[in-house]
C-alpha positions in Angstrom: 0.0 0.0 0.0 1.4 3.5 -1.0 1.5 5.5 2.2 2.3 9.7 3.1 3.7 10.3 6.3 2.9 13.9 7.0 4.9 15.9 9.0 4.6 18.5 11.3 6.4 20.8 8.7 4.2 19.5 6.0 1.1 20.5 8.0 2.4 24.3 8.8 2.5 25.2 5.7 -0.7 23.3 4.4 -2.8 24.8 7.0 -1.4 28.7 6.3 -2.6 27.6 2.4 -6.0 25.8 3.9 -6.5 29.2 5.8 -6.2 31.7 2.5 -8.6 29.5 0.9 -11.1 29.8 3.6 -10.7 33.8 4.5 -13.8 34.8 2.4 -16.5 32.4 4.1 -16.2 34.7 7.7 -17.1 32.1 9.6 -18.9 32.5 12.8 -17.8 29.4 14.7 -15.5 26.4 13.7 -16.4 22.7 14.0 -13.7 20.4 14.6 -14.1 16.4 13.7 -12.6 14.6 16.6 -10.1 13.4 16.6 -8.6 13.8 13.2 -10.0 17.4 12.9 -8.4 18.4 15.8 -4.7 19.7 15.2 -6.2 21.3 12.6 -8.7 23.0 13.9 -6.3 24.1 16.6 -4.0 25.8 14.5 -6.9 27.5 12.4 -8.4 28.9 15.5 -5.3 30.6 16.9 -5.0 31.9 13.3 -8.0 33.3 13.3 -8.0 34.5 16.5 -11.4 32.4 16.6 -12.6 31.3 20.2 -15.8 29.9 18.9 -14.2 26.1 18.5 -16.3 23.3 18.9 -16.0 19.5 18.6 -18.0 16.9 17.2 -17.2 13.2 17.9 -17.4 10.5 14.8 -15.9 6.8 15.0 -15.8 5.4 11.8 -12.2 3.8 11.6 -10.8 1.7 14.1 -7.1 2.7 13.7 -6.7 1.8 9.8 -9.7 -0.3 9.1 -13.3 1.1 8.2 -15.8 -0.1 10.7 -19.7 -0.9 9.4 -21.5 1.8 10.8 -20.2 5.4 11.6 -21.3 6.5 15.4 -21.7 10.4 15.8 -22.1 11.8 19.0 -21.3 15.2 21.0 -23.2 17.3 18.4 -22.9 20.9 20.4 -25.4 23.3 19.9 -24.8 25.8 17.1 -28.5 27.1 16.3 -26.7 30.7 17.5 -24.0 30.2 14.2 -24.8 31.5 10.6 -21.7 29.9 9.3 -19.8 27.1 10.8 -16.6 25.8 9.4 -15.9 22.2 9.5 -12.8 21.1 10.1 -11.4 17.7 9.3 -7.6 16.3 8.2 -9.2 14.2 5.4 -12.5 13.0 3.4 -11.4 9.5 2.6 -14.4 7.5 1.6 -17.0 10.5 2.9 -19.4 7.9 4.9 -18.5 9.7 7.7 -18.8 13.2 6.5 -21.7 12.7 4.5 -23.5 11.8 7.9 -22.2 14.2 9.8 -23.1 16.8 7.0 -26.8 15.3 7.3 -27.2 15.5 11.4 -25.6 19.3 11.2 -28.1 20.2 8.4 -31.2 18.6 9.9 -30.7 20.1 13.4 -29.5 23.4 12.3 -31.4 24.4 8.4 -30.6 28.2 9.5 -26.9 27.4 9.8 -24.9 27.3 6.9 -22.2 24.8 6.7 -18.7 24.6 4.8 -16.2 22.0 4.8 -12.7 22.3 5.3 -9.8 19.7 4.8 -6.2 19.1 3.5 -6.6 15.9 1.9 -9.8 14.6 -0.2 -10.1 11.6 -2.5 -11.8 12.2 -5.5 -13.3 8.7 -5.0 -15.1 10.3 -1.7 -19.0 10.5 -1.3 -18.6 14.4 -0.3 -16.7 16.7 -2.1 -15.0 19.4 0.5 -15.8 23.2 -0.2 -12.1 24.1 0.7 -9.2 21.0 0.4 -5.5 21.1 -0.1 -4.5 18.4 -1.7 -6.6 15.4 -3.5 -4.8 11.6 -3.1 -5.4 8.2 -3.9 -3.2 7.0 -1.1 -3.0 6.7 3.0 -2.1 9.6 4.5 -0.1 8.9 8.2 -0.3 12.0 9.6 2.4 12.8 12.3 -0.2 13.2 15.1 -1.2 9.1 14.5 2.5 7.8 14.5 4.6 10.4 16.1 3.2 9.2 19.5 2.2 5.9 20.7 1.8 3.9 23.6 2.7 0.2 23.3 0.0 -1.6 25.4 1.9 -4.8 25.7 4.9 -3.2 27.1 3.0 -0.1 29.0 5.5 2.4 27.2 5.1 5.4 25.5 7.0 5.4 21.8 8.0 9.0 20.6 
């Protein structure tokens, strides 16, 4: 399997292009996809000087294998936002973000939603209104595999 690791470095400089792209929307709040969404979203909101950062919790992977269903839960209340940006590091097959996009939309019609990423795969279900970079291949991003804890051992790998 081809496979990315993305750096740190990588990141910066993807999220300073990820943040010109977005500048125009003025969005009210941002809505961070946890957990992938949420270095992300972290250095967006500092960017912006945006204190309006929620979460959103989705399990549809269970480290690198798709699970059968996608559980959303954690949904905050943003009936107050006009335009919420959603934040996530990739739309891989877009099961999860399609279903997340329907459970924002139905709760909140007077809220206007954009999507943010820096990867998509054409291949996806949902198309993202603001992405960096489209792949075909798996993405490690530095915040999966720069830290782990080996359970076997009880030790934290750096």
């Amino acid at each position: 399997m081809n496979k990315l690791y993305y750096s740190y470095e990588m990141c910066k400089n993807d999220t300073l292009k990820l943040l010109y792209l977005v500048k125009d929307f003025k969005a009210d709040a941002l809505l961070s996809i946890a957990r992938g969404g949420l270095t992300l979203s972290h250095l967006m909101a500092q960017a912006l000087n945006k204190r309006e950062l929620f979460t959103i919790n989705s399990i549809s992977y269970d480290r690198k294998n798709q699970k059968e269903s996608v559980e959303i839960f954690n949904i905050p209340d943003l009936s107050s936002y006009k335009r919420v940006l959603i934040i996530d590091d990739i739309v891989d097959s877009g099961k999860t973000m399609k279903t997340i996009l329907e459970i924002l939309n139905n709760k909140f019609p007077n809220t206007k939603f954009k999507l943010a990423t820096l990867f998509y795969k054409p291949t996806a279900l949902v198309k993202p209104d603001f992405y960096v970079k489209e792949t075909d291949i798996w993405i490690e991003f530095f915040w999966e595999v720069d830290v782990q804890i080996d359970e076997e051992n009880k030790e934290v790998k750096i």
